[in-house]
N, C-alpha and C positions, 0 to 999 in steps of 0.2 A: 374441495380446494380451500384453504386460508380465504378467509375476508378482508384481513389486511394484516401487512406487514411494515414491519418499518427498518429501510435498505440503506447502507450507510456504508460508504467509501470514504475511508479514512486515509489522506494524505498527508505531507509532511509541513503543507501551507492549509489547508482547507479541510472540511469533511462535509461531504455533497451527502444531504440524505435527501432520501422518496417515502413518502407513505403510500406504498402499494396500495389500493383500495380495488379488488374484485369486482368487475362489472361496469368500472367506468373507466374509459380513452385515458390510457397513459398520462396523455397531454394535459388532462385536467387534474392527473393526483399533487396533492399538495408537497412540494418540494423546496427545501432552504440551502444553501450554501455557508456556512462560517467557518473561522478559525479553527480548525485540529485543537485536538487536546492539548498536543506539546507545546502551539502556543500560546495556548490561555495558561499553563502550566508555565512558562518561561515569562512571561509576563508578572503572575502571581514571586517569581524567584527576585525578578527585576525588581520589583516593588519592595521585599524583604534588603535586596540590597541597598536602594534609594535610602530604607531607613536604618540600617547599618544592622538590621534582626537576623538571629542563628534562625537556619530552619528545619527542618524535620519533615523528610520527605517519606508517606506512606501509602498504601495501595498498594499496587498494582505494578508489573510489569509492561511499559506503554516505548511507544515509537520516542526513539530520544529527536537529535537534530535540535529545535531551537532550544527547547526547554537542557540540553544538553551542554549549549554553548554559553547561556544562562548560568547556568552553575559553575563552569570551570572559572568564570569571569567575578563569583559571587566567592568562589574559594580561592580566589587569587588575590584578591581586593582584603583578603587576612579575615574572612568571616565564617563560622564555623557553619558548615553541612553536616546533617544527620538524615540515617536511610537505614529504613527496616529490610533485611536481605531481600526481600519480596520486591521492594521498589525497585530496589539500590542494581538488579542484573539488568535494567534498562541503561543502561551504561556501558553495563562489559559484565559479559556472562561469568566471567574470573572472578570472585569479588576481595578474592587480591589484592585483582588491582584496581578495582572502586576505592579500595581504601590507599592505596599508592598514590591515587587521584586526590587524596585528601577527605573523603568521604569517610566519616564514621558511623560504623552499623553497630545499629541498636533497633530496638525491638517496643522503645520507650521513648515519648516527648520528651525533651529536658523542659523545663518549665519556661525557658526564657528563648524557648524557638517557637517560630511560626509552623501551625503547622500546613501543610499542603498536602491535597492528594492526591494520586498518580493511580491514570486509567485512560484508557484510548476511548471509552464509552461513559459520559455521565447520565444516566438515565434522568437522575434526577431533572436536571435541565433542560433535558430532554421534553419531561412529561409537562414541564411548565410553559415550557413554549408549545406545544401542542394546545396544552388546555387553554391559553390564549386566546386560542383560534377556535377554539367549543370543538377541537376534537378529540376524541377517544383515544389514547395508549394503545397499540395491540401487542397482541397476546407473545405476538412471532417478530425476531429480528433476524435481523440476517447483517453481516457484517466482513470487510473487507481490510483487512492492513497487511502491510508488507510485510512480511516475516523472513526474517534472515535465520532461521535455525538456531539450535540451542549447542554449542561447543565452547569447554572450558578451554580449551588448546589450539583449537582452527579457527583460523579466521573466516569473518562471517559473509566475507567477499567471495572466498573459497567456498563454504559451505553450501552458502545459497546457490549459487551458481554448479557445484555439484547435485544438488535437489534440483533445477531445473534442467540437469542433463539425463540423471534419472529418468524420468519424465519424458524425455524426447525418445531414449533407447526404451521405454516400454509402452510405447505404443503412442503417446502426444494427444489424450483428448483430456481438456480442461475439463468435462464434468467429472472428469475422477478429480479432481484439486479442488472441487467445492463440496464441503465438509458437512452434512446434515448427524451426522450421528458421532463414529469414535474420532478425536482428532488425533494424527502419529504424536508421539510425547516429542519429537522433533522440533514440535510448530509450536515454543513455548510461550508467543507472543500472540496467538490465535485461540491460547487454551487459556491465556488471562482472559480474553474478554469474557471466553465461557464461565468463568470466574465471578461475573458480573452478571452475563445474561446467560443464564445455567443452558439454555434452548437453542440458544443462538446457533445459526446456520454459522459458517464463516469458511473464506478464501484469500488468497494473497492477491493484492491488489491489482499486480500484473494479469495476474488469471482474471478476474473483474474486467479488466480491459481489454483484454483480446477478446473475450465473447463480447463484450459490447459492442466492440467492432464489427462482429459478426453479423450480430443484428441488426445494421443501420441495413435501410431497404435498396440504396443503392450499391449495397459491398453484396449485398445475396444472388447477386446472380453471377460475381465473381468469383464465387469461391469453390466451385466442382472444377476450377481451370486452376486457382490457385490466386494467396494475394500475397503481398507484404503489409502485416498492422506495423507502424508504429506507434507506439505510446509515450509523446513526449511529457515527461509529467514535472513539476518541480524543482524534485530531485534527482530521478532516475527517468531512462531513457529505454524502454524496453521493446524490439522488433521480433517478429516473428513472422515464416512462411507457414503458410496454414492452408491447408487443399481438403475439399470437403471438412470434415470435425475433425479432422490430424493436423499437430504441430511435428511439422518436418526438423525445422532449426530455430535457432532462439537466439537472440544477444544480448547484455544488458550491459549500460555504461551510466556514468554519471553524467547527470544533462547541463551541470556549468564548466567541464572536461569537453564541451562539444560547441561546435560553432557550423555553420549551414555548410563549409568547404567539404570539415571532417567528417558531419554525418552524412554527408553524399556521398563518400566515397567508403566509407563502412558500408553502407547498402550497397554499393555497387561489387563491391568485392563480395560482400553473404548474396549476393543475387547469382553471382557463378560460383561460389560455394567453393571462397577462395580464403575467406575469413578465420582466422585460429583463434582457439581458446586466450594461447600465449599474448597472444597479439593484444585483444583487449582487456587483460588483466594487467599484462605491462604499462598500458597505457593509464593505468588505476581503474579501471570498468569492472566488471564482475566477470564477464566470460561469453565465451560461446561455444553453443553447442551445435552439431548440424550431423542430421540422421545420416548413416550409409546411403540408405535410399534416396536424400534429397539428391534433384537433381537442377542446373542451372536453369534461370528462368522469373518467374515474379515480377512482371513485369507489370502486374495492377499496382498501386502502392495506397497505401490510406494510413490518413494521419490523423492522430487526435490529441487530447492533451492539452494543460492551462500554458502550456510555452510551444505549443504549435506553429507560433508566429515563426521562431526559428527557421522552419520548414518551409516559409511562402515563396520566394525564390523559388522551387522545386517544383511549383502546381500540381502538388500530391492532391489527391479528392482529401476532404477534412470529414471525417465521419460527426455524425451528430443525429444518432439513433430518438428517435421521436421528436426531432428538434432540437434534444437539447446538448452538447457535448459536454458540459460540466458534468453530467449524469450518465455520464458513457460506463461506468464502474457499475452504478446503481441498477443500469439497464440488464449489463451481463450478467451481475449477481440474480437478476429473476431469470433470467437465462439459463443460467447451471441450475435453476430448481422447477424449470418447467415451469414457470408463468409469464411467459411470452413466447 
């Protein structure tokens, strides 16, 4: 078995990592909380803007959102954006219409841009706040971001939400969506990291979260009856019924589209499995999906997620597998690999 790894759930405000370390109480491996990449990366845009500098975005393919709205604000404001094709599909797989957006792709610094680089993983600063701590790098990462699919044509609301139905129709077990070896060329946001960390395990971050769920010790003895996770996160808002290691149905919506009325009554309607795709994509959400087989019911419900608050009115159980719920991602990713 790995001696240690280091597990990292990449959100749209936060990236929670764990250094797995073999042989010692969860509770005691060393764990951080800070800002996601995209906003140290939107941050680094803001700063270029404050001082009126063109910049020159390179790397990687990374989760847009802040670092996103960053930009449109810095190419509105009359300042010029530069992006190597590689960056620049963190925007819109089109790159089109990256450049419709004002974006010019080049391949090359102009001399008088800033440059910045784009990646959901900096090892680098990684290993320096490790060795801070007089701890060792490991060898093994393992890594979690939302992946919306790769389409020059479909939208990625669409897409994703087709990938998560897939999934329900052949058969619903999360360890098939955690990635140890080929990743689908689909999941072109999961194969940057690999890009970074050639080894890397990797899963979408919703997947991360349902097995975390899985694991807290008081959802385990609800789950051969069946439960409802939800994952209030950030940005998105993802539920699932789940009986033994099967996902029956799924939903996902955006979590500032939602308020404690409207999510109570989404659940109550996928609890009798009266919820339609149309329904919340209409509403701007991504979809849902609900197996033939599900049947009405789910009457456990468990809630986790850094906007869980939403939810307290409801007295759902609040999962928080080893204590911790900011690590509820980190939890499930040693989950889908067999080290818990």
């Amino acid at each position: 078995m790995t001696d240690s790894v280091i597990v990292i759930d990449v959100g749209s405000g936060t990236q929670d990592i764990l250094l797995y370390q073999s042989g010692r109480n969860l509770e005691n491996c060393p764990k951080f909380i800070v800002p996601s990449r995209t906003q140290t990366v939107a941050a680094e845009i803001r700063n270029a803007t404050a001082q009126g500098r063109e910049i020159f975005l390179h790397g990687h393919l990374m989760g847009g959102g802040a670092s996103a709205v960053a930009l449109k604000k810095h190419i509105g404001l009359g300042l010029k954006a530069y992006a190597t094709a590689q960056a620049a599909v963190t925007f819109n797989d089109n790159l089109a219409v990256v450049e419709q957006m004002g974006i010019v792709i080049c391949e090359e610094a102009p001399k008088s841009a800033m440059s910045i680089w784009m990646g959901d993983v900096d090892t680098c600063s990684l290993k320096k706040a490790l060795a801070a701590f007089s701890l060792d790098y490991p060898l093994k990462a393992a890594v979690a971001v939302q992946d919306h699919g790769f389409s020059v044509t479909e939208s990625n609301r669409t897409l994703r939400f087709r990938l998560w139905e897939d999934f329900v129709l052949q058969g619903g077990d999360l360890r098939n969506l955690v990635f140890t070896q080929d990743i689908p060329e689909v999941y072109t946001r999961m194969r940057a990291v690999r890009e970074i960390i050639p080894e890397a395990v990797l899963t979408d971050t919703g997947t991360a979260a349902l097995l975390g769920i899985m694991v807290d010790y008081n959802v385990k003895p609800h789950l051969n009856q069946g439960i409802l996770a939800v994952n209030i996160g950030n940005s998105h808002t993802l539920v699932a019924a789940i009986q033994g290691e099967r996902v029956y149905g799924i939903f996902e919506h955006h979590t500032s589209m939602l308020n404690v009325e409207s999510l109570a009554n989404l659940i109550q309607r996928f609890q009798r499995t009266e919820l339609t795709n149309a329904e919340i994509y209409e509403q701007g959400g991504h979809g849902a999906a609900l197996h033939p087989e599900m049947r009405p019911g789910w009457d456990f419900i468990v809630v986790t997620g850094p906007r869980r608050s939403m939810a307290k009115p409801l007295n759902w159980y609040e999962a928080a597998p080893y204590g911790d719920m900011m690590l509820t991602g980190c939890f499930g990713i040693l989950a889908g690999m067999g080290l818990t």
